[in-house]
N, CA and C atoms as a LAMMPS dump frame, in Angstrom:
ITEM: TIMESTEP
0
ITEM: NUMBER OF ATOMS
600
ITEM: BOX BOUNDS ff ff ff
-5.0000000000000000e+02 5.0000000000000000e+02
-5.0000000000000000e+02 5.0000000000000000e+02
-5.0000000000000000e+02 5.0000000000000000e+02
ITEM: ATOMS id mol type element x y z
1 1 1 N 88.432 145.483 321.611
2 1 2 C 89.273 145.66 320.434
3 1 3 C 88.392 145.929 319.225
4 2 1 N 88.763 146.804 318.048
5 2 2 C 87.811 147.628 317.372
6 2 3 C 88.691 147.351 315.965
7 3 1 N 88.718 146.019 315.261
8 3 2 C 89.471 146.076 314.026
9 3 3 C 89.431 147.337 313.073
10 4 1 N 90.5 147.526 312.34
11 4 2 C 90.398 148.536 311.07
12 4 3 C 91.031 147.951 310.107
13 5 1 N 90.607 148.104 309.194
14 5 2 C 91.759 147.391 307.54
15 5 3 C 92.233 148.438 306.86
16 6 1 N 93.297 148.263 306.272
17 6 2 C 93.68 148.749 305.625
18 6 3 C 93.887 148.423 304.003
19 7 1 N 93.585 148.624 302.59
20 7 2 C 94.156 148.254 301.78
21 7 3 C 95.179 148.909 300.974
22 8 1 N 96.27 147.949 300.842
23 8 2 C 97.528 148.986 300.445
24 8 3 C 97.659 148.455 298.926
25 9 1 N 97.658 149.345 298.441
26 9 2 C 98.043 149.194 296.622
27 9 3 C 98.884 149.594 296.721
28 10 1 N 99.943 149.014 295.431
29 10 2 C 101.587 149.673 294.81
30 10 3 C 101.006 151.407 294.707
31 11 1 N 99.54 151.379 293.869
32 11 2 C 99.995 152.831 293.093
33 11 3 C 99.988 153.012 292.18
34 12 1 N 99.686 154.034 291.25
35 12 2 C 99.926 153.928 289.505
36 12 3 C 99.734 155.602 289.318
37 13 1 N 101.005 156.076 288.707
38 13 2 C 100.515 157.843 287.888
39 13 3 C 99.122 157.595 287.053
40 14 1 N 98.417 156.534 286.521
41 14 2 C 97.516 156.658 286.244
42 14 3 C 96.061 156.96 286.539
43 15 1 N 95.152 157.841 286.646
44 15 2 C 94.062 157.993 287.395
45 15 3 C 93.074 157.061 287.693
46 16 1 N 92.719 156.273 286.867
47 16 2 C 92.181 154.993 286.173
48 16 3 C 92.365 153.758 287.666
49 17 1 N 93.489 154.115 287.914
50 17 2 C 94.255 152.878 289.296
51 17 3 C 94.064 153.69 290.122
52 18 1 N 93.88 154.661 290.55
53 18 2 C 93.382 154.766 291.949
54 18 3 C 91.991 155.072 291.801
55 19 1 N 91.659 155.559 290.831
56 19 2 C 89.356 155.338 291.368
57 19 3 C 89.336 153.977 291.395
58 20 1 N 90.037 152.759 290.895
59 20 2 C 89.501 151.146 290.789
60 20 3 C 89.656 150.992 292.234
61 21 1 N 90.684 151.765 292.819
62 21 2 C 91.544 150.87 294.118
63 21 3 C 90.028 151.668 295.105
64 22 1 N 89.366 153.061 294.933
65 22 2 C 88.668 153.721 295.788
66 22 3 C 87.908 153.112 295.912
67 23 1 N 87.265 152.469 294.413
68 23 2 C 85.821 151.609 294.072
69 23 3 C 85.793 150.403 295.364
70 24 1 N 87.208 149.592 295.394
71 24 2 C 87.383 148.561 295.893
72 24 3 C 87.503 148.477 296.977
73 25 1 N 87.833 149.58 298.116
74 25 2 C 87.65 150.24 299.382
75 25 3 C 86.401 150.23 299.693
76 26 1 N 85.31 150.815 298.351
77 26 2 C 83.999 151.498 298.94
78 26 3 C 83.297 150.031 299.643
79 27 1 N 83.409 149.199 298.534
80 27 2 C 82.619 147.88 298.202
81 27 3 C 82.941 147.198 299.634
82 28 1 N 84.6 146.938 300.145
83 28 2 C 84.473 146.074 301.222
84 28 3 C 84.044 146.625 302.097
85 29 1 N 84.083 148.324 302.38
86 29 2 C 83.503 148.922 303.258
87 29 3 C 82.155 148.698 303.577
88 30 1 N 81.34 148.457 302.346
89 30 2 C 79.848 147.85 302.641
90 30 3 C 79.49 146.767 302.979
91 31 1 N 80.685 145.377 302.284
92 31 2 C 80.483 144.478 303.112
93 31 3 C 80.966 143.48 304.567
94 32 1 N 82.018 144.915 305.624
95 32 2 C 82.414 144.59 306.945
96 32 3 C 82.173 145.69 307.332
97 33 1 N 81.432 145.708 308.605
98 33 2 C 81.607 146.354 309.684
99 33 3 C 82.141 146.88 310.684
100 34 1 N 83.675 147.273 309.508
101 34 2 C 84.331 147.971 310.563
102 34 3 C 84.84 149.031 309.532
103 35 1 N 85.712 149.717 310.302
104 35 2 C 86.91 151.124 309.399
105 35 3 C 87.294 150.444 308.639
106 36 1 N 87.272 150.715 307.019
107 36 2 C 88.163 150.465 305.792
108 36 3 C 88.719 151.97 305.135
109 37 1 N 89.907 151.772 304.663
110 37 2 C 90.531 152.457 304.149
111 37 3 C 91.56 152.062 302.981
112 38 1 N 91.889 152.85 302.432
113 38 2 C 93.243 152.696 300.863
114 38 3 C 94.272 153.58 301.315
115 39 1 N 95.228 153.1 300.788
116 39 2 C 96.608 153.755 300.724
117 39 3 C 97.585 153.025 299.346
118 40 1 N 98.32 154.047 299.215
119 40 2 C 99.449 153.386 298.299
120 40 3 C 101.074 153.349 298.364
121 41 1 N 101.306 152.222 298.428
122 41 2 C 102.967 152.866 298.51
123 41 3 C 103.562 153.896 297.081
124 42 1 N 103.235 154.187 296.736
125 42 2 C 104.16 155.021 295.458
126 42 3 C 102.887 156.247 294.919
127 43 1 N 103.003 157.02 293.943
128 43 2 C 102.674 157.624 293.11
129 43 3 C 101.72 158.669 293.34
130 44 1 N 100.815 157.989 294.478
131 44 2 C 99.623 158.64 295.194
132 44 3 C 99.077 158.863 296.139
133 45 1 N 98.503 159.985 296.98
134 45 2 C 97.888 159.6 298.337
135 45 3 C 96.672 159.103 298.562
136 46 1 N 96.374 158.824 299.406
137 46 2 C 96.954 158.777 300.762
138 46 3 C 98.141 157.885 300.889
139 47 1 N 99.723 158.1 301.712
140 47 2 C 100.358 156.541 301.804
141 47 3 C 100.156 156.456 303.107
142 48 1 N 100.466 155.494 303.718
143 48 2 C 100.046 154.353 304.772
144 48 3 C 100.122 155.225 306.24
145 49 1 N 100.514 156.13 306.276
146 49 2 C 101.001 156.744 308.056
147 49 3 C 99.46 157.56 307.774
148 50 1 N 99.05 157.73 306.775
149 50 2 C 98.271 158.887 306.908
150 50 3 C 96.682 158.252 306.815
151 51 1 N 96.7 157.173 305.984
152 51 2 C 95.477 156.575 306.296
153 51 3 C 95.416 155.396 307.924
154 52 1 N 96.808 154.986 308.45
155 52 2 C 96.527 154.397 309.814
156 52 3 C 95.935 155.553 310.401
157 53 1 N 96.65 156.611 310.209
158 53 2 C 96.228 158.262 311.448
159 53 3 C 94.5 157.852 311.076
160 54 1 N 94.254 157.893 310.09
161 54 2 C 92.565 158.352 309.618
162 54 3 C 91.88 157.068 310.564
163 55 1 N 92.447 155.474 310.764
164 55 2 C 91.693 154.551 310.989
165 55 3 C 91.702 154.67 312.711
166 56 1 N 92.785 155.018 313.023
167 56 2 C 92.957 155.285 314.573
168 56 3 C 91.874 156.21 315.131
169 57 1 N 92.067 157.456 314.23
170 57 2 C 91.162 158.354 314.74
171 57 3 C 89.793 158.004 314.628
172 58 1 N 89.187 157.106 313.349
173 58 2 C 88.005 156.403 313.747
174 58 3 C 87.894 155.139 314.634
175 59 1 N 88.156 155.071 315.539
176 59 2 C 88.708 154.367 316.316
177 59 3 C 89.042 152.77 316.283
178 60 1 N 89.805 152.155 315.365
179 60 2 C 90.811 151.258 315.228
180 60 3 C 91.667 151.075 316.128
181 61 1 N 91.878 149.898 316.948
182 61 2 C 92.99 149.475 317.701
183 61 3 C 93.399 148.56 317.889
184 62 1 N 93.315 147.407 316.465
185 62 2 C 93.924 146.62 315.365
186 62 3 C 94.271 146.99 314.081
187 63 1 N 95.311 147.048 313.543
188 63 2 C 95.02 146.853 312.091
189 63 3 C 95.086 145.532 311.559
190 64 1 N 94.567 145.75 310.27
191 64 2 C 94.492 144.581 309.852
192 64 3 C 95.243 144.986 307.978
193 65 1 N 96.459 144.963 307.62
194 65 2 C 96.737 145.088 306.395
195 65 3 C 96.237 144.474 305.131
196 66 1 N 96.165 144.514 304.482
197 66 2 C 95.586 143.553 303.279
198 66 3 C 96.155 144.141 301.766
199 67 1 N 97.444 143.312 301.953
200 67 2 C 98.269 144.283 300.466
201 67 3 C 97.215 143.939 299.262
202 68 1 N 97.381 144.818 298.512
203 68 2 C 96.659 144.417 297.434
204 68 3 C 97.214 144.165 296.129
205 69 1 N 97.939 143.043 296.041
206 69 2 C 99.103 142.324 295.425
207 69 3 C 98.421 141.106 295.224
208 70 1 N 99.261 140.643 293.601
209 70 2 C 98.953 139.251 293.145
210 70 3 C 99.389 138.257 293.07
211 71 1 N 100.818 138.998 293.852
212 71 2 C 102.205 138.306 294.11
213 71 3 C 102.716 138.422 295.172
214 72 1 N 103.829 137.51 296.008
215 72 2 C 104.291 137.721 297.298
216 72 3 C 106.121 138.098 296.532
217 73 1 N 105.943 139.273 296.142
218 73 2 C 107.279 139.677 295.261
219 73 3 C 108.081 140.516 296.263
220 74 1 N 108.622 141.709 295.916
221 74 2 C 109.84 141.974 296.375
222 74 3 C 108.359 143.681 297.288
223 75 1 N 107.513 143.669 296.684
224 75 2 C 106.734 144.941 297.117
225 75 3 C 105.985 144.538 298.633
226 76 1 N 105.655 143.075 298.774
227 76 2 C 105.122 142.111 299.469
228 76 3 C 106.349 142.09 300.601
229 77 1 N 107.068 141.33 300.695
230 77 2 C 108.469 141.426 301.299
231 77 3 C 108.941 142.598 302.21
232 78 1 N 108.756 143.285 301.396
233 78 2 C 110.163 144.77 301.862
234 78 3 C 108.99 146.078 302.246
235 79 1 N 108.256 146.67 301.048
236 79 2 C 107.807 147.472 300.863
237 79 3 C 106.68 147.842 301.748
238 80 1 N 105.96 146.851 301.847
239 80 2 C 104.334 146.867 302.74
240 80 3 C 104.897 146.822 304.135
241 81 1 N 105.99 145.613 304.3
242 81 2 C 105.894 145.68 305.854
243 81 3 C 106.213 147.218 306.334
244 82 1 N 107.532 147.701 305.471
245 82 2 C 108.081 149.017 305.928
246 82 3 C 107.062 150.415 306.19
247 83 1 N 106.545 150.241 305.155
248 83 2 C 104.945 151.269 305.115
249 83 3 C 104.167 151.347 306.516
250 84 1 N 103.604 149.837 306.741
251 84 2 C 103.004 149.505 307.883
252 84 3 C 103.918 149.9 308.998
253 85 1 N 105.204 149.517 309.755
254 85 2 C 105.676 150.099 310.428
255 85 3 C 106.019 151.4 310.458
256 86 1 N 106.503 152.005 309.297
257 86 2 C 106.403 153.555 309.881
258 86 3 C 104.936 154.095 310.332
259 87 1 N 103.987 153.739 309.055
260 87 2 C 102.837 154.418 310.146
261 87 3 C 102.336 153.879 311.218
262 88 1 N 102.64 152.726 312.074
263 88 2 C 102.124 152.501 312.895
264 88 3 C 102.866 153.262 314.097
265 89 1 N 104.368 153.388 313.935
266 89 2 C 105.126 153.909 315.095
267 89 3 C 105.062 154.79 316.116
268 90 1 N 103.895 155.477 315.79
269 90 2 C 103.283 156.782 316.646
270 90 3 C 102.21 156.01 317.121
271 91 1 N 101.839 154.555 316.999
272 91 2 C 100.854 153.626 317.738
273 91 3 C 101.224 152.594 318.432
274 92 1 N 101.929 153.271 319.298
275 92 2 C 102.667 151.532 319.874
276 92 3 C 101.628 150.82 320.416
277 93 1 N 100.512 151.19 320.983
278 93 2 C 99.437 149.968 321.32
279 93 3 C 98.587 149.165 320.335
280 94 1 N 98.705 149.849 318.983
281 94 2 C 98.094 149.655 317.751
282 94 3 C 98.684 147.615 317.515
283 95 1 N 97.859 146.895 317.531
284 95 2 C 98.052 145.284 317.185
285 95 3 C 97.7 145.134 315.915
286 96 1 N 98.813 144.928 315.08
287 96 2 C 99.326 144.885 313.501
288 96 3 C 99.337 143.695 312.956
289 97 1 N 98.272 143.214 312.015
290 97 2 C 98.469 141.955 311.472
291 97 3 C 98.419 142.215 309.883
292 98 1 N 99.39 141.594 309.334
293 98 2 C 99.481 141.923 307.564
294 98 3 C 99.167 140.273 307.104
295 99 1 N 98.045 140.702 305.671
296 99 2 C 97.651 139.185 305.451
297 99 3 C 98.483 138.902 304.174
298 100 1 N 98.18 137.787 304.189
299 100 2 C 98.527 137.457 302.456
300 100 3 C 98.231 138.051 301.559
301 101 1 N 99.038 138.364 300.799
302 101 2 C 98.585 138.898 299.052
303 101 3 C 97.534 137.775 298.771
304 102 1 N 96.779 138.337 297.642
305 102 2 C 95.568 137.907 297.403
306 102 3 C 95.546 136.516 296.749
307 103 1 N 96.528 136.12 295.991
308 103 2 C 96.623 135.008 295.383
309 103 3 C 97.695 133.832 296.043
310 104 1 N 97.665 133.251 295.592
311 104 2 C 96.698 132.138 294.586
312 104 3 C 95.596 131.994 294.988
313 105 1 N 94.448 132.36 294.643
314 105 2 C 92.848 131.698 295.303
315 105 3 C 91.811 131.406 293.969
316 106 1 N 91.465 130.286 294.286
317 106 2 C 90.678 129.908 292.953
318 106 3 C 89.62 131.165 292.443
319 107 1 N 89.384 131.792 293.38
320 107 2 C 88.003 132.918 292.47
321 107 3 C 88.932 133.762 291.93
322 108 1 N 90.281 134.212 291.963
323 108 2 C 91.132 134.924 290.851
324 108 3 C 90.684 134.229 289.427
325 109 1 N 90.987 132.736 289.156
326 109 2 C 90.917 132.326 288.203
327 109 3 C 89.506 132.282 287.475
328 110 1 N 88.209 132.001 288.619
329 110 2 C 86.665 132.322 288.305
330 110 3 C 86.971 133.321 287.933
331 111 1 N 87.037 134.816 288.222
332 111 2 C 86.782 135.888 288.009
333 111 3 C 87.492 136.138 286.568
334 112 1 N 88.633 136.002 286.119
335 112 2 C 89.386 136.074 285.19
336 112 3 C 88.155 135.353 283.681
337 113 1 N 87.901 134.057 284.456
338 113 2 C 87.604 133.831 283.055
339 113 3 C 85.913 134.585 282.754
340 114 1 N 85.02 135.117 283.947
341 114 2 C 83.95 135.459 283.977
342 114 3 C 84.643 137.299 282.709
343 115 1 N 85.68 137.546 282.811
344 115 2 C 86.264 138.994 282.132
345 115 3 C 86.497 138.046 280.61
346 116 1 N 87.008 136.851 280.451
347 116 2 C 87.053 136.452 279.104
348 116 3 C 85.367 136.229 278.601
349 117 1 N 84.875 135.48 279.157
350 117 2 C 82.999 135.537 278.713
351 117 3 C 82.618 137.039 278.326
352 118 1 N 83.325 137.461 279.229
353 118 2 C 82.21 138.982 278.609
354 118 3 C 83.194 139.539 277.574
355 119 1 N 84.644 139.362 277.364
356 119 2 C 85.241 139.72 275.937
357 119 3 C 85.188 139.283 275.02
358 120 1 N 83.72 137.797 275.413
359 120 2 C 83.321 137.032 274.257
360 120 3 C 84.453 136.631 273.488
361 121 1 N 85.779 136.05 274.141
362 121 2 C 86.858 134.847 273.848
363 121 3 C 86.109 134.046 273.35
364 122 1 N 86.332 133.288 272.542
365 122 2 C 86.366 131.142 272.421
366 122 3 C 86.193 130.556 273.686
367 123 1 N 85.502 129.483 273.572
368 123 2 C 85.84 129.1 275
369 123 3 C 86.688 127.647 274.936
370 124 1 N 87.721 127.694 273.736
371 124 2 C 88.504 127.012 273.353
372 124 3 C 89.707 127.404 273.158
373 125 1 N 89.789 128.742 273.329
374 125 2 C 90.544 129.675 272.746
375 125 3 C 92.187 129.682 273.919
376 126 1 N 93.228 129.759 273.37
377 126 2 C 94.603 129.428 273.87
378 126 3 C 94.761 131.025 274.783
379 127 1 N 95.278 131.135 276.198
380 127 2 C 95.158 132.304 276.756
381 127 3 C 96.259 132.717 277.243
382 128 1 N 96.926 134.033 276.873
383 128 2 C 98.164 134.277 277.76
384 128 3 C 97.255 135.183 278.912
385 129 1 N 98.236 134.874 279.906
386 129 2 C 98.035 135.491 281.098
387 129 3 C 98.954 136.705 281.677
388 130 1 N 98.599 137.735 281.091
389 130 2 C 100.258 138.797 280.959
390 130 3 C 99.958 139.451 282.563
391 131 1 N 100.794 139.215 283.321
392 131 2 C 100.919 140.261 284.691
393 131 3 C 102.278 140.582 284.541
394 132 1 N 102.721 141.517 285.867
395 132 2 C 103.544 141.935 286.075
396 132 3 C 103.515 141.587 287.547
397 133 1 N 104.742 142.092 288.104
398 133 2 C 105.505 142.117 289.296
399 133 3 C 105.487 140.353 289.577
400 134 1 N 105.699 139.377 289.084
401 134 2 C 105.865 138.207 289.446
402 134 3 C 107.194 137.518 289.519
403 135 1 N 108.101 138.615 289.829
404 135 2 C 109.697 137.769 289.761
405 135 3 C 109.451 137.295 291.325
406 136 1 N 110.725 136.276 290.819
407 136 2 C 110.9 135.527 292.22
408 136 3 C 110.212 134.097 292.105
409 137 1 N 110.981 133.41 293.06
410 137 2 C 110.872 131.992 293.369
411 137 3 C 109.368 131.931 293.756
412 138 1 N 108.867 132.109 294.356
413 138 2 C 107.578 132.183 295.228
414 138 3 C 106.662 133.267 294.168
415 139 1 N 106.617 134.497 294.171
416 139 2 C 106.26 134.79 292.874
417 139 3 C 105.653 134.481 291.966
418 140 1 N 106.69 133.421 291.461
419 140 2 C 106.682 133.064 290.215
420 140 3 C 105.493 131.499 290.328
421 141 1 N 105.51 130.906 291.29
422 141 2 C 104.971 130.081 291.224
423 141 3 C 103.789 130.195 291.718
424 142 1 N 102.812 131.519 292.392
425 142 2 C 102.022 132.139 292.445
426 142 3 C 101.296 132.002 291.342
427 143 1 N 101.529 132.72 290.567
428 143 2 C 101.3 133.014 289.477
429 143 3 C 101.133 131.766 288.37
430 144 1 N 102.055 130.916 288.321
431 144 2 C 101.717 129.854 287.742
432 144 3 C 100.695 128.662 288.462
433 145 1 N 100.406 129.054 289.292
434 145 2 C 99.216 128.517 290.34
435 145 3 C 97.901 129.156 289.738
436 146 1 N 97.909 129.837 289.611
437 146 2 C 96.523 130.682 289.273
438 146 3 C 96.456 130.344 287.847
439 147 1 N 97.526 130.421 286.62
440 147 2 C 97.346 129.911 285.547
441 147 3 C 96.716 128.512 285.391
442 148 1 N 97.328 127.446 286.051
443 148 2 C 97.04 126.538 286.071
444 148 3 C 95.644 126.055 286.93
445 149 1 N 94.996 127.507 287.457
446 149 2 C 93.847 127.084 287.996
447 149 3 C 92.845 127.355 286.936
448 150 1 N 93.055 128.406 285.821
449 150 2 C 92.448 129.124 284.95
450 150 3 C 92.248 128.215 283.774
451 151 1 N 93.562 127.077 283.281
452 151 2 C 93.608 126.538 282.587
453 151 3 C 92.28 125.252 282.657
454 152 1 N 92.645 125.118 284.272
455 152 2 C 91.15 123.878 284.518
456 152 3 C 90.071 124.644 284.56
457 153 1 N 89.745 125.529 284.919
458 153 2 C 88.601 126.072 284.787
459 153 3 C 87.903 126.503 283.428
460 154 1 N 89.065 126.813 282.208
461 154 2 C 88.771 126.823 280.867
462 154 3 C 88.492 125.412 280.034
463 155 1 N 89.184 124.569 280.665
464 155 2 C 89.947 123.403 279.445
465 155 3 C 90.619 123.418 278.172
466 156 1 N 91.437 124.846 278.508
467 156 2 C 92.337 125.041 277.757
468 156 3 C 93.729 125.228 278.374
469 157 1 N 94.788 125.767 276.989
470 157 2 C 95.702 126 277.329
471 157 3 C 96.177 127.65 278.013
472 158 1 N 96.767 128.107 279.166
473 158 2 C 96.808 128.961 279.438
474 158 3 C 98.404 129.295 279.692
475 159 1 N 98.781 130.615 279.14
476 159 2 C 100.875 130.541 279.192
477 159 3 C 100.813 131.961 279.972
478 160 1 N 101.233 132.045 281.192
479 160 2 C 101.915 133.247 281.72
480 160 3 C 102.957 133.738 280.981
481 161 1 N 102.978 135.556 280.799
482 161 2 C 103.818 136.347 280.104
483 161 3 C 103.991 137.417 281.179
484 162 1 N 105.031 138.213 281.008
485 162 2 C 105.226 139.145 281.222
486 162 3 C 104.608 140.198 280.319
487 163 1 N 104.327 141.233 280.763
488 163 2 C 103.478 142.383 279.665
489 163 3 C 105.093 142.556 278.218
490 164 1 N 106.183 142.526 278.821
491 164 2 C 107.133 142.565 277.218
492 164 3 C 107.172 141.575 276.476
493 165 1 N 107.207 140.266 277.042
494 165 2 C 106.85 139.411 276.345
495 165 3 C 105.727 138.662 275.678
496 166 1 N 104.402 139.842 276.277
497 166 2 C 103.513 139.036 275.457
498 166 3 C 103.591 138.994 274.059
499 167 1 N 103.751 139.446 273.58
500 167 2 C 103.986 139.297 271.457
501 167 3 C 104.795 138.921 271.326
502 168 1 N 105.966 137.95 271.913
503 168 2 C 106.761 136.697 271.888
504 168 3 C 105.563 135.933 271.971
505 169 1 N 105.216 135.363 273.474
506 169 2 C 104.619 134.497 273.614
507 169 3 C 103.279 134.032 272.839
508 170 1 N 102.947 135.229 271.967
509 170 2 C 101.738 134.97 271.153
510 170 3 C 102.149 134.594 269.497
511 171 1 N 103.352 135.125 269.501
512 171 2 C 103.998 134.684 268.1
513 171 3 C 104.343 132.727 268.087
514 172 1 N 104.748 132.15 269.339
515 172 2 C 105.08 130.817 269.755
516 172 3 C 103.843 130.007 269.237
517 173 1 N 102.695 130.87 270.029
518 173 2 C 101.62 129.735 270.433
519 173 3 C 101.15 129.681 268.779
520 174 1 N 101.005 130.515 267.803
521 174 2 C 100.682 130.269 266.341
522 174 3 C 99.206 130.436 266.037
523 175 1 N 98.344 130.725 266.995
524 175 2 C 96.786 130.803 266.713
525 175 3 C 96.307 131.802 267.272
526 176 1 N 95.219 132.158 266.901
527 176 2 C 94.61 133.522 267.375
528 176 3 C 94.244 132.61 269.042
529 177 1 N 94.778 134.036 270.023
530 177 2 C 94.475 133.583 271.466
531 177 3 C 93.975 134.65 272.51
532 178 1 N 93.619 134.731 273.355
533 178 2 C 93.089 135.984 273.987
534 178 3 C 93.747 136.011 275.109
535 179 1 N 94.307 137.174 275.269
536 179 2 C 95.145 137.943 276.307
537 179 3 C 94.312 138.678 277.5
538 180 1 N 94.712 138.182 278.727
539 180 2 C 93.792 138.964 279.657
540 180 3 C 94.631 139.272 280.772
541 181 1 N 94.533 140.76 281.121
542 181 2 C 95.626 141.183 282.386
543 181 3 C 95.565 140.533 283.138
544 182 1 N 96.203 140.352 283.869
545 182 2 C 96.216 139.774 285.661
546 182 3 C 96.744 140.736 286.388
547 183 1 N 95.824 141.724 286.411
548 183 2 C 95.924 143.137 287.26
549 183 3 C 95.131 143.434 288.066
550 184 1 N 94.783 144.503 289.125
551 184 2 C 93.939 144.702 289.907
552 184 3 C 93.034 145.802 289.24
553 185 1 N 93.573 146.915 288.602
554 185 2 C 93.146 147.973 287.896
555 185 3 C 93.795 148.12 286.648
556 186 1 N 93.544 148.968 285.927
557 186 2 C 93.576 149.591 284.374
558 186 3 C 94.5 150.876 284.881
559 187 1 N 95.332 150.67 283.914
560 187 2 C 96.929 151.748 283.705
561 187 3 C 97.752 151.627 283.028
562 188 1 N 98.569 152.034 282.845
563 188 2 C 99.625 152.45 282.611
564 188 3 C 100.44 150.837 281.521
565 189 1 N 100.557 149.977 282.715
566 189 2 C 101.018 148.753 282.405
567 189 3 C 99.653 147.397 281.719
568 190 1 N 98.508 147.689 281.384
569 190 2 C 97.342 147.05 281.309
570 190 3 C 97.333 147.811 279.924
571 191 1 N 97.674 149.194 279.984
572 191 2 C 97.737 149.767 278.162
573 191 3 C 98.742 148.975 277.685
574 192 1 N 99.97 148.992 277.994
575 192 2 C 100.683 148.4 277.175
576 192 3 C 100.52 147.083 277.016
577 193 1 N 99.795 146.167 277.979
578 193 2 C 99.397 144.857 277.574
579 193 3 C 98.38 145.331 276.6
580 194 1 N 97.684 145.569 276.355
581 194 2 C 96.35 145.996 275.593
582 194 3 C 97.296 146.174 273.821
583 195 1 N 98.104 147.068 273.654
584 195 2 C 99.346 147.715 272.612
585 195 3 C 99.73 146.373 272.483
586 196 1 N 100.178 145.767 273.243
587 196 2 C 100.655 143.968 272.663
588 196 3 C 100.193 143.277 271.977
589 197 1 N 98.767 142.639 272.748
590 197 2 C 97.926 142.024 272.023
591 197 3 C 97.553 142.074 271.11
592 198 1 N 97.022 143.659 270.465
593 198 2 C 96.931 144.211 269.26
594 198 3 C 98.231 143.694 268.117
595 199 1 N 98.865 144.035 268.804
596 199 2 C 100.27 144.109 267.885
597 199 3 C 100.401 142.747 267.239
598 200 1 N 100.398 141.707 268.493
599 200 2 C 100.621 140.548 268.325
600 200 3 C 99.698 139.495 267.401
């Protein structure tokens, strides 16, 4: 048996989100020894039938999915599995395992605050945490998992927003605070968090 991975991103019309997602392909590719590949469900190619074809033909006869999600939301759920089964369907011997979205894991929250050090934040400083796609029961508490891992790792206060509500949530808190995406790449939705903060 000859694993292959796959990583599946949502996607973004922005160019910016798919060289991050290529970058992030190249990197695990250097550090496993087997077939890696990207795909996206939406906006861009490759999507998923066409990069399994690519992993098969380098000879893969596992996959191994690995959404590349920060949330177990409605894209997690519905979207990835469906992806994965259509392209696998022309592989019926193909053995399909899809992992967890990436979070909650404490090095989200390391890594996050290692991006506030270098935006030279306070290290006192009050933090919204603006992502997107976090509706839902499970979701939602994802996400407030990772805040609350960020918050101990700061010793501060840290408030999950939605990217519309961040300039609510920064008008509440009353002090200058630093806003940091909880995204995988830079786009589309990371500008308009960016347009917030400013604003706010």
């Amino acid at each position: 048996m000859r694993p292959a991975v796959l990583l599946l991103a949502h996607g973004s019309p922005d160019v910016r989100h798919t060289k991050t997602i290529a970058a992030i392909t190249t990197a695990v590719g250097r550090a496993i020894d087997v077939p890696v590949a990207h795909a996206f469900l939406e906006h861009h190619a490759p999507d998923a039938s066409a990069a399994i074809r690519g992993l098969v033909a380098r000879g893969g006869t596992a996959l191994v999915t690995v959404p590349l999600l920060l949330s177990a939301a409605y894209h997690r759920e519905s979207d990835v599995p469906h992806a994965v089964a259509e392209g696998t369907a022309a592989f019926p011997g193909l053995r399909t395992v899809i992992a967890d979205v990436l979070a909650p894991d404490p090095r989200l929250a390391r890594a996050l605050q290692r991006r506030l050090v270098e935006a030279s934040a306070a290290p006192d400083a009050c933090v919204v945490l603006a992502t997107a796609g976090a509706r839902g029961e499970v979701a939602s508490a994802q996400t407030a998992e990772v805040a609350a891992s960020l918050a101990r790792v700061r010793r501060a206060e840290v408030h999950a927003a939605a990217p519309s509500n961040v300039t609510q949530v920064l008008a509440a808190i009353g002090r200058p605070a630093a806003v940091v995406p909880y995204l995988l790449a830079p786009g589309v939705i990371c500008d308009r968090i960016r347009d917030a903060a400013r604003s706010g």
